[in-house]
N, C-alpha and C positions, 0 to 999 in steps of 0.2 A: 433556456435550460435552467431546471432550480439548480442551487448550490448548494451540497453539503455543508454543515456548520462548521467550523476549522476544530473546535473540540472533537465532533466526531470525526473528523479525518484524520486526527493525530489520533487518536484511539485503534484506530483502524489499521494506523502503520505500523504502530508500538504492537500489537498485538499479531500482525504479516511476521513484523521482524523477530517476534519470539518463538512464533510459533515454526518459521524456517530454522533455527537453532535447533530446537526441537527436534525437526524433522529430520534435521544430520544425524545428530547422537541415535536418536530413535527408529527414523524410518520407518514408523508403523502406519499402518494405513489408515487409521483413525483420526493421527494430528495430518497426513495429508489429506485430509475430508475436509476438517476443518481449515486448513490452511486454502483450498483451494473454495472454500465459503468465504473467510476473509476476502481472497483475493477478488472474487465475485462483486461482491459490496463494495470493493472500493471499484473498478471498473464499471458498474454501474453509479456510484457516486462522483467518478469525475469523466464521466462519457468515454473513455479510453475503451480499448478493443484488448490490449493486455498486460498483465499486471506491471512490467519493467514503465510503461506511459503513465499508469494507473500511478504509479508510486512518485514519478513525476510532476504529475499533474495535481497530487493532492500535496504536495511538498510545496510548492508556489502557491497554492494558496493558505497554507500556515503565517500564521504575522510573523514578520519580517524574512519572510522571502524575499529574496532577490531575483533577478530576471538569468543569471551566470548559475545560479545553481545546479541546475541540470548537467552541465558539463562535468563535476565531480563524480555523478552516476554513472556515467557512460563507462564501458569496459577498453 
């Protein structure tokens, strides 16, 4: 499987997590368009099925991940 470059998947995050912000305050259907395009790109960028793996899966592979980080994500 190719690997997204760790720049664009911290792009990728930083841009999910603002645009969910966003999407509290706002709610309009327009940043949830784009939001659910973000979250596309990155499920396709780290083979995950959806966005909660997705944001997992590109988080471990940022430099200096750790293998325990995922555990903080969890609900």
């Amino acid at each position: 499987m190719l690997m997204a470059h760790p720049a664009v998947l911290k792009n990728l995050i930083e841009r999910y997590e603002t645009l969910r912000i966003l999407q509290a305050e706002d709610g309009s259907s327009a940043v949830r368009r784009r939001m659910d395009d973000v979250a596309y790109t990155l499920c396709v960028a780290t083979g995950a099925r959806d966005i909660d793996a997705a944001l997992i899966a590109a988080r471990h592979q940022l430099p200096g991940a750790r293998p325990q980080d995922d555990s903080l994500l969890t609900a």
